[in-house]
PAPAKE-402479 format. One line per 3 residues: number of its first residue (from 1); their letters; for each residue y, x, z of N, C-alpha, C. Coordinates in Angstrom, 3 decimals, always signed. Layout:
N
NUM	a	Y X Z Y X Z Y X Z | ... $
end
This chain:
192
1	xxx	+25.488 -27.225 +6.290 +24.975 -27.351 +4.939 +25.873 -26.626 +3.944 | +27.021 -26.449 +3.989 +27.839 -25.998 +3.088 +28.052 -24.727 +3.067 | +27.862 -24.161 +5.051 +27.378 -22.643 +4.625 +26.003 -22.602 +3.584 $
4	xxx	+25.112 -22.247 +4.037 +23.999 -22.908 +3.083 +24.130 -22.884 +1.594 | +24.704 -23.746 +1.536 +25.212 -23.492 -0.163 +25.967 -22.217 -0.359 | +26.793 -22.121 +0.167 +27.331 -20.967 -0.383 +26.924 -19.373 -0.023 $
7	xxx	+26.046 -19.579 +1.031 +24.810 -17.775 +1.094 +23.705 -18.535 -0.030 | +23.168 -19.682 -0.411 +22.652 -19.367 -1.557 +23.374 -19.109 -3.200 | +24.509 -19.512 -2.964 +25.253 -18.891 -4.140 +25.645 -17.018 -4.563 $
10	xxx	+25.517 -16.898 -3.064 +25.608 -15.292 -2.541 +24.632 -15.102 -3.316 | +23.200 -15.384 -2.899 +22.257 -14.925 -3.538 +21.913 -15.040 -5.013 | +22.355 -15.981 -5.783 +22.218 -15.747 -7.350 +23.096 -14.354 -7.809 $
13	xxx	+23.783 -13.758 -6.729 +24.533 -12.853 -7.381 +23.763 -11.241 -7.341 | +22.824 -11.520 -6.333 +21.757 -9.965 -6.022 +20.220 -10.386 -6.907 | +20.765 -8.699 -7.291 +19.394 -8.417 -7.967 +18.419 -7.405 -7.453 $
16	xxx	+17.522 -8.043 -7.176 +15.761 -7.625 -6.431 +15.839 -6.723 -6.856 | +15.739 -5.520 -5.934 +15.104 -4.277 -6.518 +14.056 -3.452 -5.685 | +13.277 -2.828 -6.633 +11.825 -2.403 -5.662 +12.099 -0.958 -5.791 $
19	xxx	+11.470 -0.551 -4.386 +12.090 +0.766 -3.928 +10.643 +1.613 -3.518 | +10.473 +2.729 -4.330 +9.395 +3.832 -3.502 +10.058 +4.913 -2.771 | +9.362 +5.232 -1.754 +10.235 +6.362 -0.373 +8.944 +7.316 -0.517 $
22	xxx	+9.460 +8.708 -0.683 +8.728 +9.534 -0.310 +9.419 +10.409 +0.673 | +9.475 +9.564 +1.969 +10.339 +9.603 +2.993 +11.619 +9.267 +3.123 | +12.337 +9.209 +4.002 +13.658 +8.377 +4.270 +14.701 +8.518 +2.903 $
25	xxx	+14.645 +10.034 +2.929 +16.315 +10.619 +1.826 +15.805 +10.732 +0.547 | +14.279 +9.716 -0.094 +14.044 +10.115 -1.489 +13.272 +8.753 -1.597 | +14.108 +8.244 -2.460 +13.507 +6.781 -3.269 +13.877 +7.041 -4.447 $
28	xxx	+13.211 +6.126 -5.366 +12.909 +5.649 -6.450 +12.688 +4.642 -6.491 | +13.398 +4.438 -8.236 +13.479 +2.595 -8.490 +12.334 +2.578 -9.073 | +11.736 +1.142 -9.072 +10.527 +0.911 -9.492 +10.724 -0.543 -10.515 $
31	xxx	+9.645 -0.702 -11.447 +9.622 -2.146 -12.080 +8.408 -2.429 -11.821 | +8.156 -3.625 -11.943 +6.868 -4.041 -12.019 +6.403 -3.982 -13.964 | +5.381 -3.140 -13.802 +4.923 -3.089 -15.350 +3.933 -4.347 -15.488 $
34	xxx	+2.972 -4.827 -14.192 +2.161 -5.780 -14.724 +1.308 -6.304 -13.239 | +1.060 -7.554 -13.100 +0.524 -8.008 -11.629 -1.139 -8.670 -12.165 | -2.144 -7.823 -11.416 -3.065 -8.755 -11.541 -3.085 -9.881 -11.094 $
37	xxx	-4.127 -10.758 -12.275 -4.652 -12.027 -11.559 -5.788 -12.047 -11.184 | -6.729 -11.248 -10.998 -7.722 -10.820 -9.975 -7.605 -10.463 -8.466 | -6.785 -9.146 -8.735 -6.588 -8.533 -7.226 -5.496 -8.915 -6.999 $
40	xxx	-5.263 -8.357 -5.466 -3.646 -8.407 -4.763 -3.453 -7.544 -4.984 | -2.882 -7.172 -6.292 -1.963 -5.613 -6.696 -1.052 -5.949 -7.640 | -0.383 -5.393 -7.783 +0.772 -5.169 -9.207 +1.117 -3.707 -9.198 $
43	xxx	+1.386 -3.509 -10.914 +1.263 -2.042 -11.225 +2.691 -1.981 -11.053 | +2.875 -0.686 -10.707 +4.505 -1.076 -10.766 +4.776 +0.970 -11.499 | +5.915 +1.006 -11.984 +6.227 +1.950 -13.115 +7.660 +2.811 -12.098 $
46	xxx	+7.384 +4.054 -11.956 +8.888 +4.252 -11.357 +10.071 +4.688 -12.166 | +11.778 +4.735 -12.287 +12.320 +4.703 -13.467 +12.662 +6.233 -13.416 | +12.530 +7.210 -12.369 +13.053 +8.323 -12.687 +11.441 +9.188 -11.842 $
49	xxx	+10.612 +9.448 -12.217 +9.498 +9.626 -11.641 +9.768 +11.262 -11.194 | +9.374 +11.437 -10.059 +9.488 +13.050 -9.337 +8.413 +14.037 -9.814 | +8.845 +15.143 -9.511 +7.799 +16.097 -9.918 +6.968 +16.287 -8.571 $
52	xxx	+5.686 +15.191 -8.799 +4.816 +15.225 -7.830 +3.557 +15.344 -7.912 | +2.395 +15.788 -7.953 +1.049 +15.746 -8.002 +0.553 +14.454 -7.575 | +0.606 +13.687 -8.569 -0.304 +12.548 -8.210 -1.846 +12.053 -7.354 $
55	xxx	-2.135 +11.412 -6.927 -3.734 +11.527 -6.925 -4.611 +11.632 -7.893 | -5.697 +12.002 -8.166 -6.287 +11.894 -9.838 -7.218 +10.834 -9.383 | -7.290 +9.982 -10.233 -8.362 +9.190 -10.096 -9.327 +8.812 -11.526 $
58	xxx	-9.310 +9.694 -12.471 -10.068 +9.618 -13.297 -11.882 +10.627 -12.683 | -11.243 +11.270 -11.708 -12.621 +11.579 -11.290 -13.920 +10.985 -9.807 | -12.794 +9.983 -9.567 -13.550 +9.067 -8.073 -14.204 +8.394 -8.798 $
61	xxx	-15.562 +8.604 -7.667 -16.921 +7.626 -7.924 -17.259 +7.859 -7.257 | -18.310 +6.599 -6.911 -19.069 +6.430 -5.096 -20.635 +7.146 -5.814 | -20.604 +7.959 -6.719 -21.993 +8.326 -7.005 -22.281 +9.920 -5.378 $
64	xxx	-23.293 +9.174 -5.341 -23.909 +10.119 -4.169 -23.105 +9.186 -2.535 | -22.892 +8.460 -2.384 -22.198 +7.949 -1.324 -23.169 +7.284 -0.690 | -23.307 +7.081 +0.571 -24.154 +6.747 +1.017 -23.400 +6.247 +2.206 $
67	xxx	-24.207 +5.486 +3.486 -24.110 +5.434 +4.481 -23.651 +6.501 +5.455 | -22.215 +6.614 +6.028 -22.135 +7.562 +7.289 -21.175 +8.813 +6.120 | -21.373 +8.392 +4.831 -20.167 +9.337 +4.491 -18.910 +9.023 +4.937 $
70	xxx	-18.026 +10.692 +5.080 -17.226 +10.745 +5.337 -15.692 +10.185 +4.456 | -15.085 +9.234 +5.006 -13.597 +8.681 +4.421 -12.497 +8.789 +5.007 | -10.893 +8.723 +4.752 -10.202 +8.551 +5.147 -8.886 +7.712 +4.792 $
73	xxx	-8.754 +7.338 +5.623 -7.678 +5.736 +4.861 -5.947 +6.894 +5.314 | -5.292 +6.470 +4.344 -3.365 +7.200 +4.439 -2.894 +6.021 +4.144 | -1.667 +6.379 +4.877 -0.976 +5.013 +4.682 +0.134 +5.168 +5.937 $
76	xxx	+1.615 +4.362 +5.546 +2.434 +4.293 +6.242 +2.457 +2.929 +7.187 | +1.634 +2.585 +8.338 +1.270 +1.486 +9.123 +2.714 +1.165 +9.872 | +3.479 +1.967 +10.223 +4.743 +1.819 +10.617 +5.524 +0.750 +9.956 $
79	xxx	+5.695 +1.011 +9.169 +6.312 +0.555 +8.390 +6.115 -1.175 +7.888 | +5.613 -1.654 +8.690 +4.986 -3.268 +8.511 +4.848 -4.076 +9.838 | +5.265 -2.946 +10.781 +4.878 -3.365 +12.343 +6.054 -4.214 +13.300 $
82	xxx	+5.790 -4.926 +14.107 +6.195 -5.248 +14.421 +7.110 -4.855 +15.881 | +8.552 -5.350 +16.013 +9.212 -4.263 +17.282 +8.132 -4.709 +18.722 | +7.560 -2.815 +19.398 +6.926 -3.253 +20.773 +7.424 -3.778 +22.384 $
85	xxx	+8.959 -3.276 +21.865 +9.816 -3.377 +23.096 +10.810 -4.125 +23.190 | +11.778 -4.930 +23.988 +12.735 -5.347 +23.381 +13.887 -4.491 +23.171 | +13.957 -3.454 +23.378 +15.488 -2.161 +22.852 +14.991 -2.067 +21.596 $
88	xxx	+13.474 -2.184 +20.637 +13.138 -2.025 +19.843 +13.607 -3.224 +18.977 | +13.691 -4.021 +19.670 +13.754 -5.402 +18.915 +15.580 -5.346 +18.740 | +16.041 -5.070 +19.605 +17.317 -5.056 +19.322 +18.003 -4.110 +17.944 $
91	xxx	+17.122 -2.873 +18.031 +17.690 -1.789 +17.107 +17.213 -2.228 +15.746 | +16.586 -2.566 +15.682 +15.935 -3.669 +14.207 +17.130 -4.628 +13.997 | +17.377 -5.398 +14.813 +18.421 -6.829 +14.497 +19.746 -5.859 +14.101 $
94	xxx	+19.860 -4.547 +14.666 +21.777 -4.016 +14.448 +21.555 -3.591 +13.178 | +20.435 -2.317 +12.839 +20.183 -2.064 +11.866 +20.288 -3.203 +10.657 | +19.357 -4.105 +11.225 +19.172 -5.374 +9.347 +20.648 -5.767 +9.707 $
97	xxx	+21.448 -6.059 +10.358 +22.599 -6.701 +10.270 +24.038 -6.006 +9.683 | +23.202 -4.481 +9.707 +24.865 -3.567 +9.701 +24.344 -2.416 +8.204 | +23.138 -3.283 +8.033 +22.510 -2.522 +6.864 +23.315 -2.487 +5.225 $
100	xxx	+23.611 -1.453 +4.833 +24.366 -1.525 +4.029 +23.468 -0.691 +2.155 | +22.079 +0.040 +2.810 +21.772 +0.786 +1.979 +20.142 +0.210 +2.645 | +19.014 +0.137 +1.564 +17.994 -0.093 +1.791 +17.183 +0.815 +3.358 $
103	xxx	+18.033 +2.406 +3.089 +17.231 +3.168 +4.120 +17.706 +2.461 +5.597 | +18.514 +1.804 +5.465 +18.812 +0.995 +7.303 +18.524 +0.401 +7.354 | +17.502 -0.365 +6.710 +16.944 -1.806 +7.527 +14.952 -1.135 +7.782 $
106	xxx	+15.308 +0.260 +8.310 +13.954 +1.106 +8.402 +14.298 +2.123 +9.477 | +12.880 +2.450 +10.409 +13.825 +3.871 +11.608 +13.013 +4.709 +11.099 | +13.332 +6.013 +11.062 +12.693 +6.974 +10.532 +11.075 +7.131 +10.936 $
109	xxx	+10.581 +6.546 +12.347 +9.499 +7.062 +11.952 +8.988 +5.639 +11.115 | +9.441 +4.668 +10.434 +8.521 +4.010 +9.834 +7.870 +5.131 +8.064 | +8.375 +6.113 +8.290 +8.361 +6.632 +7.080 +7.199 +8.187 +7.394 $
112	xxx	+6.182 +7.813 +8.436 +5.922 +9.081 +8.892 +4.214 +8.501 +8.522 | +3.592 +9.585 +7.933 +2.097 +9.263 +7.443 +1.393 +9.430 +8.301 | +0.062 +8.199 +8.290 -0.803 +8.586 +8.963 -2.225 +8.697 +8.100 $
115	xxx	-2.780 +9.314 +9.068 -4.189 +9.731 +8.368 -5.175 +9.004 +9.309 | -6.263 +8.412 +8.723 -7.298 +7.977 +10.254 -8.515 +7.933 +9.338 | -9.817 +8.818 +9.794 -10.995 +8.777 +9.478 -12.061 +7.916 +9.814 $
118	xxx	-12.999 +8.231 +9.226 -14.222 +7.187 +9.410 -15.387 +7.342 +8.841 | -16.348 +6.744 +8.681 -17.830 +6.343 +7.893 -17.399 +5.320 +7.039 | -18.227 +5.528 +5.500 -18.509 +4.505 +5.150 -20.044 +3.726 +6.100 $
121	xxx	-19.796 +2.207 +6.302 -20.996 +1.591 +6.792 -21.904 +0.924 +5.959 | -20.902 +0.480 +4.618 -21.860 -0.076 +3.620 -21.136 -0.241 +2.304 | -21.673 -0.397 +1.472 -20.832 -0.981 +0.027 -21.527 -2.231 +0.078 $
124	xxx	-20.899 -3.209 -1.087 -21.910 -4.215 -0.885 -20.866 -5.071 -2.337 | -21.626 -6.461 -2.899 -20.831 -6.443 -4.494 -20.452 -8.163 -3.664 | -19.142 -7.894 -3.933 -18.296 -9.734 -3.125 -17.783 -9.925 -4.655 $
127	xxx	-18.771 -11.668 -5.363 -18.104 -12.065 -6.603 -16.808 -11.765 -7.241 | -15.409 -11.811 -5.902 -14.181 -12.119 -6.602 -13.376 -10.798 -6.004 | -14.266 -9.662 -5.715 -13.718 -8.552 -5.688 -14.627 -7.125 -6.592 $
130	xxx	-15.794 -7.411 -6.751 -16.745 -6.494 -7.236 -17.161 -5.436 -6.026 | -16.742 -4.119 -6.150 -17.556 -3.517 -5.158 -17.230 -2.806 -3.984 | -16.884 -3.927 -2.962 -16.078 -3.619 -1.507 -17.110 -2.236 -0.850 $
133	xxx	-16.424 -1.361 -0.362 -16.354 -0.519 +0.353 -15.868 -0.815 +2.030 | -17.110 -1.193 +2.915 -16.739 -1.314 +4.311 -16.723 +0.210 +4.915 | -16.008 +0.176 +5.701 -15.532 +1.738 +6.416 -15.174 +1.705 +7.612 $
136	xxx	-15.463 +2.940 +8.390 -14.744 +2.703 +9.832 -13.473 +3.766 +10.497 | -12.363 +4.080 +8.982 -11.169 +4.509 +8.966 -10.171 +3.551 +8.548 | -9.686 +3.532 +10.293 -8.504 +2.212 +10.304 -7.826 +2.445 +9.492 $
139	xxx	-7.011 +1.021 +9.051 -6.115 +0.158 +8.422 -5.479 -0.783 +9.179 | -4.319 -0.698 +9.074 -3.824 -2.027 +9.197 -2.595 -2.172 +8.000 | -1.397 -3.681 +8.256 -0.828 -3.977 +7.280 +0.137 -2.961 +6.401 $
142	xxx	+0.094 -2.046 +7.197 +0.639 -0.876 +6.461 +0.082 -0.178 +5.302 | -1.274 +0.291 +5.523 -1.933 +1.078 +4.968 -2.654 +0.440 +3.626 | -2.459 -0.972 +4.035 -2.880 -1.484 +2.718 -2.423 -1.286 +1.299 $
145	xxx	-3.033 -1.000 +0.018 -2.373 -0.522 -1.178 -2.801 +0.802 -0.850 | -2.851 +1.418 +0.306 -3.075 +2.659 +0.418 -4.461 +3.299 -0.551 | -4.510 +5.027 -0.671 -6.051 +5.390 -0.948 -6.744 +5.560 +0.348 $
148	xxx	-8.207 +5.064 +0.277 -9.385 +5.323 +0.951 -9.911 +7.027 +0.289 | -9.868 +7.831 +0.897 -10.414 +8.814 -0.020 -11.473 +9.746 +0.998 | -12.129 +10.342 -0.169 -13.240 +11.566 +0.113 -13.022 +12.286 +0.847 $
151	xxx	-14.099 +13.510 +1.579 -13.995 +14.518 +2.083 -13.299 +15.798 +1.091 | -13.170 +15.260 -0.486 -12.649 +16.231 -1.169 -11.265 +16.182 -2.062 | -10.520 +14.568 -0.747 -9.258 +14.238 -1.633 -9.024 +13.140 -3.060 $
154	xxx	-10.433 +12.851 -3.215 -10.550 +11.743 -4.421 -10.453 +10.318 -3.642 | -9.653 +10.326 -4.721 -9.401 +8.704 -4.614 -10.427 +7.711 -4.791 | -11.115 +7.124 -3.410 -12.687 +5.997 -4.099 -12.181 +4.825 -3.998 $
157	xxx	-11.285 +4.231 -3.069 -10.982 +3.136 -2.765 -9.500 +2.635 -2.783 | -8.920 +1.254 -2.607 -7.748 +1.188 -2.337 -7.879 +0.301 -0.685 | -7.319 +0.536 +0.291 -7.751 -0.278 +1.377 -6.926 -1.581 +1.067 $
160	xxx	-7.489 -2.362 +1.492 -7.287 -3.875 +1.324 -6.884 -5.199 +2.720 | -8.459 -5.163 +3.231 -7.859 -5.607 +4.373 -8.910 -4.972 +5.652 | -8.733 -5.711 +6.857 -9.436 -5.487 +8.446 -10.118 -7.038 +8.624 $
163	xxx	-10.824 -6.765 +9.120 -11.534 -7.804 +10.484 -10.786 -8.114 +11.608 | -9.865 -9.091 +11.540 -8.908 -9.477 +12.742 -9.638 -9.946 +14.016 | -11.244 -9.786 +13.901 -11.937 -11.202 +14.770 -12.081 -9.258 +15.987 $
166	xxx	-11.261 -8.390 +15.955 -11.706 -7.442 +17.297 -12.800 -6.546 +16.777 | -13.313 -6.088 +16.013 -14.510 -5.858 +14.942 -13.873 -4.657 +14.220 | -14.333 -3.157 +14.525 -13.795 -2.380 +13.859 -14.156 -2.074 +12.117 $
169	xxx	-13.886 -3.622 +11.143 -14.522 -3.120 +10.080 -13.223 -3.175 +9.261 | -13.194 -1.928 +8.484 -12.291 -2.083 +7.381 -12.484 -2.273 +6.404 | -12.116 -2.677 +5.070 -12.758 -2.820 +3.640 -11.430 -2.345 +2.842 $
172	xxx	-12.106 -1.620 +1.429 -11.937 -0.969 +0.627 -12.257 -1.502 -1.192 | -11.019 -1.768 -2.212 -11.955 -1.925 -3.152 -12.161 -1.117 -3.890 | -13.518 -0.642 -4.118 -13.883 +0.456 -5.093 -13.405 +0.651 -5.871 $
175	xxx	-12.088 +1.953 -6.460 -11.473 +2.305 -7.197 -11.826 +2.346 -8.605 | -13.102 +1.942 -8.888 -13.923 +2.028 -10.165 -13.151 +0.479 -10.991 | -13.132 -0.773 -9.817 -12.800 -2.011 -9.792 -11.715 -1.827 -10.287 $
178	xxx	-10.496 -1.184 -9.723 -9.059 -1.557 -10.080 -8.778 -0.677 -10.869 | -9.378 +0.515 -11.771 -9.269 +0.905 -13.177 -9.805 +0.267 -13.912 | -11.158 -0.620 -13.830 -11.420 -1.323 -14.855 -9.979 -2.783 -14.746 $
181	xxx	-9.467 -2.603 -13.634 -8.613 -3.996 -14.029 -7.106 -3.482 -14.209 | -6.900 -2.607 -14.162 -5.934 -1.781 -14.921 -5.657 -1.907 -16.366 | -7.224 -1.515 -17.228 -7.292 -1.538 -18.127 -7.243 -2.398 -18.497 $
184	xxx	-7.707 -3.620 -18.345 -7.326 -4.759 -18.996 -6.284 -5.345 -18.739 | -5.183 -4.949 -18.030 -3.524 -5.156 -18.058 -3.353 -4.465 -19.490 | -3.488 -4.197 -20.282 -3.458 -3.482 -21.453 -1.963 -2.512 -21.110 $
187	xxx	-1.994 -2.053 -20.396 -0.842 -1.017 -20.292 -0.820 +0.569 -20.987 | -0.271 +1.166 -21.142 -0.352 +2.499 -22.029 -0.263 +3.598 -20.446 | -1.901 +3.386 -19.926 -2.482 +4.939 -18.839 -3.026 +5.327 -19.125 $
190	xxx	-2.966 +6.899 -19.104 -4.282 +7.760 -19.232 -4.547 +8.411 -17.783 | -5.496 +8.390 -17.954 -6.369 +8.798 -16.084 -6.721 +9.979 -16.799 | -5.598 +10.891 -15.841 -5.764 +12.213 -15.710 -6.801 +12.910 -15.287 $
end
């Protein structure tokens, strides 16, 4: 018990910090600017932002979308997974234990993108999400937060979650959804 007390005294002394990787040797600090109470998202602001081409999403819309269009879910799935082997399991425990800088408690390929395609199979309007996008370009806990996007790179969706029941369905929430709930975070964005 008295260890205990005193690793939680350890801990009043660290301060949380949120980290974006655009691969292993390039992070950025992040804040949280604002968390919905609708979705599972929070906006988060980075403090030294890179010179990067963003996604644009002032021009995604499911207008003309149909059944059997083409999508694709990105996303770093690595990076949430669990060790498959036990040498795997071991190099995880030395790493978190001997970790001294955020990039070691991670192996490089958790930082490696994947791409996986699909069909949309349906849209369809769920009360406490508005307008889910089902698809059949995997996801898993990685890729979530991720974009669902077009055959032309637009951003339509954010992937969300899977069908754990063995069921290849993925879902998507229509990017139309989380700019309108953007906007009412009253934050200062303009959609490029």
């Amino acid at each position: 018990l008295l260890q205990s007390i005193r690793q939680l005294k350890n801990l009043e002394k660290l301060e949380p910090k949120i980290w974006v990787f655009f691969g292993i040797d390039k992070k950025y600090e992040a804040n949280i600017a604002s968390i919905s109470e609708n979705f599972d998202f929070a906006v988060i602001s980075l403090v030294d932002f890179p010179k990067l081409k963003p996604f644009d999403l002032s021009k995604s819309s499911m207008d003309g979308f149909v059944r059997g269009s083409k999508v694709m879910s990105l996303g770093f799935p690595a990076s949430s997974r669990v060790a498959l082997t036990e040498e795997e399991s071991m190099i995880n425990l030395i790493n978190k234990s001997e970790g001294k800088v955020v990039q070691d408690y991670f192996q490089k390929n958790d930082f490696e993108y994947v791409l996986k395609s699909g069909e949309i199979s349906v849209m369809k309007n769920k009360d406490e999400y508005g307008t889910i996008i089902e698809h059949s370009a995997a996801i898993s806990s990685g890729n979530s937060g991720g974009p669902l996007v077009d055959s032309n790179g637009l951003v339509v969706g954010i992937n969300t979650w899977y069908n754990e029941n063995g069921e290849q369905n993925y879902f998507s929430i229509l990017i139309s959804e989380i700019r309108s709930e953007i906007e009412k975070l009253n934050l200062n964005i303009s959609w490029k």
